[in-house]
N, C-alpha and C positions, 0 to 999 in steps of 0.2 A: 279424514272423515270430517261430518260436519261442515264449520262455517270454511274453513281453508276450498273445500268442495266446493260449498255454494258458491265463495266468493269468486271460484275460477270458473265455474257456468256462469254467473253471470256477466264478466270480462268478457269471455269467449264466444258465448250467446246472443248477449243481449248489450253488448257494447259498453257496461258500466265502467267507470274508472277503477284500474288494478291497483286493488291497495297491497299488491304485494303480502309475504308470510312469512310475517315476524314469528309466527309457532305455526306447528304443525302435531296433529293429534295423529297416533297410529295404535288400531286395536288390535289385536293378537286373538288371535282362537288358538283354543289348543290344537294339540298335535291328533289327538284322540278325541272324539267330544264326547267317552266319555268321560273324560277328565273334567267336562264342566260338569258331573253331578257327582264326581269321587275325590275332587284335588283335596289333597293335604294341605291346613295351611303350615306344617313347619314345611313346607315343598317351595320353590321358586316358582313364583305365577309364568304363564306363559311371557305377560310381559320383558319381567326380571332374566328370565332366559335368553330371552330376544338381545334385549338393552345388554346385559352382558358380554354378548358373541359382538354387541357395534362394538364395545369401549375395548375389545380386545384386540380388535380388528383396524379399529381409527390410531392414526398417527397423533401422540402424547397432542402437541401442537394444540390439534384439531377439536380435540375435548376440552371446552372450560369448564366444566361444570359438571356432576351426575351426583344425584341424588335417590336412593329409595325410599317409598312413602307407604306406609299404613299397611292394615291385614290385606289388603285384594293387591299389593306389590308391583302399585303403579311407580315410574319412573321419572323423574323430570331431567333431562341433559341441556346443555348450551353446547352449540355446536360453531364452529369458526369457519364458515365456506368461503370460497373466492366473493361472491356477491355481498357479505358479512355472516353477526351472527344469527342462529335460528335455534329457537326456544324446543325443542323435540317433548310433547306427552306422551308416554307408551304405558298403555294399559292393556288388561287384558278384559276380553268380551263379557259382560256380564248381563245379567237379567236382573230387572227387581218389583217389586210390589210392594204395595201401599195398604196393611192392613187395615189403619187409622190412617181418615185425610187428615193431610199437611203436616204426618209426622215425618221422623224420616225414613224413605221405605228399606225394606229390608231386600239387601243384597247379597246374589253370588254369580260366581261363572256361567258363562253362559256361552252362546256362539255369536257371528257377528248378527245375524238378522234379530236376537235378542237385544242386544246394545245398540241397533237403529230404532228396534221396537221400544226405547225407553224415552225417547229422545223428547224435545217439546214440542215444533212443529215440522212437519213434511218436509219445509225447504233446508234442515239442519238433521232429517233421518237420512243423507246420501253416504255412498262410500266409494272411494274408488281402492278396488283390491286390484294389491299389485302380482301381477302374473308379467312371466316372460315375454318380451316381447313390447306389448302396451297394457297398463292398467287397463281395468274395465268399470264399466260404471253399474254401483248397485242401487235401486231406486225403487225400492218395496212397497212404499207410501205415497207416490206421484211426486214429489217435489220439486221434479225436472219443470213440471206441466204449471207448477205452481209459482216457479222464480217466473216462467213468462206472462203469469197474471196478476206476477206484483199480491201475490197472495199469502196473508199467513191462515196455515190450519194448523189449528193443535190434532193431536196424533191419535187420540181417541175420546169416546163421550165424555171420561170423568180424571180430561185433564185437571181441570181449575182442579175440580176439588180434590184429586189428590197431591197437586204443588203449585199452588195462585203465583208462585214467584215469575210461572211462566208466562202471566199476564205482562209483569212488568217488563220482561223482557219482549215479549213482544210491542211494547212501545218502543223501548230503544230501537227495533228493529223499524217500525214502523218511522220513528224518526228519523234514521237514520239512511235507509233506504226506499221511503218511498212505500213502504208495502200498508195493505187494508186486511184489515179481519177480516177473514170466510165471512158470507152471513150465517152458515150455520154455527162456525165460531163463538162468532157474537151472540147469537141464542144460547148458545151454551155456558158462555159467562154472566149472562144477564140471569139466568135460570138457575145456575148456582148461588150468584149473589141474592136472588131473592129467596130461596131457601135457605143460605147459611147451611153447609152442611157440616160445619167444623165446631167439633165441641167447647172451642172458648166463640165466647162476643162481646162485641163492644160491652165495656163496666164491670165485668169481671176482672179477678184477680190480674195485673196483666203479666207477671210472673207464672200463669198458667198458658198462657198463650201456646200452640206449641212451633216448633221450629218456624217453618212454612209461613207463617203470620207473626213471626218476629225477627231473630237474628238473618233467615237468608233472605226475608223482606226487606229488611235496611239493606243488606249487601247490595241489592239489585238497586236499591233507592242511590246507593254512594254512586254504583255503577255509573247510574244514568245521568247524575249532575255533574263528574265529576267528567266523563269520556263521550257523553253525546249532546246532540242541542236540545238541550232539557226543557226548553220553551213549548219545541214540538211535541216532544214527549209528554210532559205532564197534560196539555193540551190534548193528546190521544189518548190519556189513559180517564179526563174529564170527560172527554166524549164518550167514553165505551162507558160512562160510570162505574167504573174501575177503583177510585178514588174511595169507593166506599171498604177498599181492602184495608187501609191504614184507617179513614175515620167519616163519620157523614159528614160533618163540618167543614174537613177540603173536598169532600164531594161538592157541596153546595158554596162554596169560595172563592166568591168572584175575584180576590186579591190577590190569589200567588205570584201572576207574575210580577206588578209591584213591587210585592214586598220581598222576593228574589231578585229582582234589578237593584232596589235599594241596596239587598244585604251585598249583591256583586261591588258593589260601588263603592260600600264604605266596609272592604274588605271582612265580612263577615262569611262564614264556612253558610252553605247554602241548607244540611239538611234540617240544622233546629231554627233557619228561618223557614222554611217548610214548614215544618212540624207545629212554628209558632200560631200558625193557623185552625187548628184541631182545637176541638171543647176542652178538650184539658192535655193539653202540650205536656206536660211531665209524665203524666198516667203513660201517652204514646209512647214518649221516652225510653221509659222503662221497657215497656213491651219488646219495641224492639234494639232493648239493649245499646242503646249508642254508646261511643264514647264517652270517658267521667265530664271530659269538659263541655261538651255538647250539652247534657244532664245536669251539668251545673248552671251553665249559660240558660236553660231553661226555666230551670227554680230561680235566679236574680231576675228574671224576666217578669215573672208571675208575681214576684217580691213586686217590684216596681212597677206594674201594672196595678195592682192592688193599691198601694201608696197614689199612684196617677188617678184612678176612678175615686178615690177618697180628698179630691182635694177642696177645697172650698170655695165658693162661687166667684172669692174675689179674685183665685190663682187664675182662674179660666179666662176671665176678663181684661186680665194683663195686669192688675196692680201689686203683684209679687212684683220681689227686687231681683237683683238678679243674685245678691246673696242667697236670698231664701231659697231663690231654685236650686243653687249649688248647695245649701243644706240638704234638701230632697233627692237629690241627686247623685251624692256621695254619701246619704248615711249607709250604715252597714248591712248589708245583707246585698247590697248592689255594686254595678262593676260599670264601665265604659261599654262594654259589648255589652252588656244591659240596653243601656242607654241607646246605643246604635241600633238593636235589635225594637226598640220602639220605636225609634222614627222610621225603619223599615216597614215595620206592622201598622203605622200610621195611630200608634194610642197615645194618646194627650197630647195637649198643646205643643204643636210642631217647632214655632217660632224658639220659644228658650229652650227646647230641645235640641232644636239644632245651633241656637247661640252657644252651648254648652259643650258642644261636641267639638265645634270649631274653634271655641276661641276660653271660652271661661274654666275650663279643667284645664289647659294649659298656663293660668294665671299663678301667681304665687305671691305670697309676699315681698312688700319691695324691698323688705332686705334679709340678710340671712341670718341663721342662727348665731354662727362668729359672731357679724355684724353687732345684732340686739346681745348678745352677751360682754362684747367690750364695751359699750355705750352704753348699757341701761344697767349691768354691775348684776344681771341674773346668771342662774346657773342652770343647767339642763333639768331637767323636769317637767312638771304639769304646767305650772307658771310660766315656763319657756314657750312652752305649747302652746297656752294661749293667746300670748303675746303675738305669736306668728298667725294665729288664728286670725284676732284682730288686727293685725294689718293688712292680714288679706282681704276681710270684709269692707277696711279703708278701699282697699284697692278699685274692689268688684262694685262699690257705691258708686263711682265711678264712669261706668260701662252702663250704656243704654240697653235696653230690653232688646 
């Protein structure tokens, strides 16, 4: 099902390079249907039934892996073939609805034209059902018609609003392979975002956010920087004005890529140099849940940003020393990826930012604690401390701006 589908219409079709199928998705309809409106859940999903009669059936060898997952008793296997190994999802068909947009919908069993009908667009509702003989191909939504025009359409009127995640992903794809938003697509995203139909918005609590516009938001955000050419992407998701799904301020942002080349360069994680871009980067944060240290790396930002807009006329004009920067620089509430994450964003003066990065946090004093302890007859403490202090200001008096 899905992308496995598409990816071999388009190899087969349409000439594209075979990336080969590291996983393979397979859905299950029950035996009865109606067992998608009666299933028990203390019962084995159809999947669970399925996945059990392989692992019964596979030679020990041949099975790395098998796992079952959650109430709908989908399956995850590793399987060992001659050509290597392959990732097996076995689910069973499900239907679902979206009472509230962008929560999560609610789901149950269904048959397979349900589980194509949920899908995000056309080119990823295909299925080939396997029958004796040769699979056959099922193709309810047009999608065949649509890998040949390089087209994404989402699957019905009131995609966006009930899961925008599939906006993002529709960039990957667009980056990825080539494809353009339906225009009716596009109307349809442009006409949600100008309504807002989702009961959080920008400035509200962002702990009320609901799913759809926080945690599966970032997932789709790590997806995209971490496994596609994110340049294209983020570039397709500015064009469709898309951007306004995390904040207006990267909508209107002419810097991202900048300050994500920077952040690639001087090994920074790319999404809270992202995010560093938004009216208030930590508020984004939160909402959509990043990681602590992401979260943290953003608050020492906004530390230091703060401290940088506050500096005084003479810092800006070069007549700080290069001590005093590294006073600024290292007092407390700030970090090196602080630091790194400003010359990425391009706030405050560049020059001793990047003298500071390169060469002045790596200084020390020119001798060691031992050292000033045998010679000067002190003892570890505050007085120690200082002493290392000032020799390292000897030091850094030293070193040119």
């Amino acid at each position: 099902m899905g992308g496995a589908v598409r990816d071999l219409l388009l190899h087969r079709e349409h000439d594209d390079p075979w990336l080969g199928v590291p996983d393979l998705d397979l859905v299950v309809e029950p035996a009865d249907p109606a067992e998608a409106q009666e299933h028990a859940a203390e019962e084995p999903s159809p999947a669970q039934r399925l996945a059990r009669r392989l692992r019964q059936q596979l030679e020990p060898e041949r099975l790395v892996f098998y796992q079952e997952h959650g109430a709908y008793g989908t399956v995850e296997l590793e399987l060992l073939l001659e050509d290597g190994p392959v990732l097996l999802d076995v689910a069973s068909a499900r239907r679902e609805r979206y009472p509230v947009a962008a929560e999560n919908p609610q789901v149950a069993f269904g048959l397979l034209a349900d589980d194509l009908a949920r899908r995000d667009f056309t080119i990823n509702a295909m299925a080939l059902r396997l029958e004796p003989g040769a699979p056959v191909l099922l193709d309810p939504h047009g999608g065949r018609a649509d890998l040949g025009g390089r087209v994404l359409r989402f699957l019905h009127d009131h995609s966006v609003r009930d899961d925008p995640t599939r906006v993002l992903r529709g960039a990957r794809y667009a980056a990825r392979m080539g494809f353009a938003l339906a225009p009716e697509s596009l109307v349809q995203l442009h006409d949600t975002l100008a309504r807002w139909p989702w009961r959080w918005r920008p400035g509200d609590p962002p702990c009320q956010a609901p799913p759809a516009l926080g945690t599966r938001l970032r997932m789709e955000l790590e997806l995209m920087l971490a496994r596609e050419p994110w340049p294209r992407a983020m570039a397709v998701l500015q064009q469709w004005g898309a951007l306004l799904l995390l904040d207006p301020g990267l909508q209107a942002d002419p810097h991202w890529r900048r300050r994500l080349g920077w952040a690639s360069r001087l090994s920074l994680p790319l999404l809270p140099a992202l995010l560093a871009g938004a009216a208030e980067p930590v508020a984004l944060a939160e909402r959509l849940q990043v990681p602590h240290r992401h979260h943290r790396l953003l608050e020492r930002f906004g530390t230091l940003r703060r401290r940088l807009d506050a500096l005084p006329e003479a810092a800006t004009i070069g007549r700080w020393t290069p001590a005093q920067w590294c006073a600024l620089l290292e007092a407390p509430g700030g970090s090196p990826e602080a630091v790194a994450l400003a010359l990425a964003a391009g706030v405050g003066p560049r020059r001793p930012l990047l003298r500071w990065w390169l060469r002045w946090r790596h200084l020390r004093a020119g001798a060691t604690a031992a050292e000033i302890m045998a010679s000067e007859n002190l003892q570890p403490g505050p007085d120690l401390g200082e002493r290392l202090r000032t020799l390292r200001r000897e030091r850094l008096a030293r070193e040119r701006l």
